[in-house]
C-alpha positions in Angstrom: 8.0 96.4 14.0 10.0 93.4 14.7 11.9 91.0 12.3 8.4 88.9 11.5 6.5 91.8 10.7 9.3 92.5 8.0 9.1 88.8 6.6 5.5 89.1 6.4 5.4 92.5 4.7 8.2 90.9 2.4 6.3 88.1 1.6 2.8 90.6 1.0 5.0 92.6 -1.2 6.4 89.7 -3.4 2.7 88.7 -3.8 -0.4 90.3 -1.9 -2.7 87.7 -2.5 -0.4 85.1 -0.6 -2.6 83.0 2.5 -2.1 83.8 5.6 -0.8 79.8 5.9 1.8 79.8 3.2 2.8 83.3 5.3 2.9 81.5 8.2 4.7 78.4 7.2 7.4 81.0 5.8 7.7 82.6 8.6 7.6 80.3 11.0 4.6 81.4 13.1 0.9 80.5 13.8 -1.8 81.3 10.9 -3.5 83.3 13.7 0.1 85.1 15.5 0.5 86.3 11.5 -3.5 86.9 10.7 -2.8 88.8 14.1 0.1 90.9 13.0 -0.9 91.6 9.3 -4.2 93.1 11.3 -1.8 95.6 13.6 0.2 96.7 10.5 -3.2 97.6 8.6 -4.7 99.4 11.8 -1.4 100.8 12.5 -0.8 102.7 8.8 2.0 100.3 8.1 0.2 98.3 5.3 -2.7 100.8 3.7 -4.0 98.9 1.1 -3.6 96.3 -1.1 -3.4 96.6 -5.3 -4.3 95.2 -8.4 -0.7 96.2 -11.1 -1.7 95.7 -14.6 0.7 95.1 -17.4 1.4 97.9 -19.6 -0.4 96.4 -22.5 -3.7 96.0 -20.3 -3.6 99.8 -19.0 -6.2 102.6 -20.0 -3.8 105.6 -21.5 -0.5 105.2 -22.4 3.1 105.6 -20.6 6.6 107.0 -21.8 9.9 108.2 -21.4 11.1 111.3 -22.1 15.1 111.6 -22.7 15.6 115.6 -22.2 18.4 117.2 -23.0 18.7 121.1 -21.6 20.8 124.2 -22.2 20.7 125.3 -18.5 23.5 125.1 -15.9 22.0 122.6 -14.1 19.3 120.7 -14.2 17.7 121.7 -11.3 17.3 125.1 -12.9 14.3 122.9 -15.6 12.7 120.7 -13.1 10.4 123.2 -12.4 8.9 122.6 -15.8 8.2 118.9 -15.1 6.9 119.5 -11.6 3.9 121.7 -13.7 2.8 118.4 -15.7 0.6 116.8 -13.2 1.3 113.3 -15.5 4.5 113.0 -14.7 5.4 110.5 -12.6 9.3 111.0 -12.1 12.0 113.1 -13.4 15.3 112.0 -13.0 19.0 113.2 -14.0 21.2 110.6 -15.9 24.7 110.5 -17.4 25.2 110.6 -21.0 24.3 112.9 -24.1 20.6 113.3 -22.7 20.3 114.9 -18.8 16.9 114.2 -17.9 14.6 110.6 -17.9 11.2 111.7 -17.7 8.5 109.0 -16.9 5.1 110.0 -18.0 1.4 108.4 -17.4 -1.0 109.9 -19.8 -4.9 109.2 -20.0 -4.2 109.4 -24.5 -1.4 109.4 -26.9 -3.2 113.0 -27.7 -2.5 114.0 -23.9 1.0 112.6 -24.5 1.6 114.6 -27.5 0.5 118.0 -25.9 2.8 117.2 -23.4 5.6 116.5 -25.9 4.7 120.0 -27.8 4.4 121.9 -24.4 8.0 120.5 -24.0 9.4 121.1 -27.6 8.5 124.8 -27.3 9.8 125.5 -23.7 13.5 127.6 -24.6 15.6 125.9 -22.4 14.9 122.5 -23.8 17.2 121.4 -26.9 16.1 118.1 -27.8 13.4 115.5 -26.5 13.4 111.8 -27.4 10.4 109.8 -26.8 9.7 105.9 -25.7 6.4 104.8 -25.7 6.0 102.0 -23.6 4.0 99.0 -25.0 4.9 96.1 -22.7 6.0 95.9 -18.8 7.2 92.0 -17.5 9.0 93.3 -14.8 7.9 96.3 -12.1 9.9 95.4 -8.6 7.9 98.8 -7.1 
């Protein structure tokens, strides 16, 4: 993968519905050298698809955050718990009174809310605060 095939997955990534001229211009290549190269890169694995990212607000189910606070030594020793909850996306260790950011996807707020209970009655977990999320104008991903 040379330095065009990065420009032209940058510029699929800022917007995958871009035309293979306005690639091209940007990149300073032929419509057919990057029609040509955005072809390998899907053969090839490098690009495997291409996706449609609602807003939050448009989404079936709902999304959250979890702020976790723990009792154990470290918080490796309660990640196991999150790694059982197939809707949870990431799990990540932050500084301040809280330890954990949990990011959830749920198909219902009543999923969510099992999750929540399943959570407030593990022992190791002291307190939970939740975030529901109800807009997105910004996902970089």
């Amino acid at each position: 993968m040379d330095k065009f095939d990065q420009q032209i997955i940058e510029q699929l990534k800022k917007n995958a519905r871009i035309s293979v001229s306005a690639i091209a211009e940007t990149v300073s290549l032929s419509r057919s050298a990057v029609s040509e190269r955005i072809k390998k890169l899907e053969q090839n694995g490098l690009i495997r698809g291409y996706q449609v990212l609602l807003s939050e607000s448009q989404k079936a189910g709902v999304t959250a955050y979890f702020e976790i606070q723990h009792q154990c030594a470290r918080c490796a020793d309660v990640v196991h718990v999150f790694q059982a909850i197939p809707e949870v996306v990431t799990c990540r260790g932050i500084t301040g009174d809280m330890d954990l950011l949990v990011y959830i996807k749920a198909p219902s707020m009543q999923r969510l809310h099992q999750i929540r209970e399943e959570l407030d009655s593990h022992p190791d977990i002291i307190k939970i605060k939740t975030h529901v999320v109800l807009s997105e104008w910004i996902n970089n991903q």
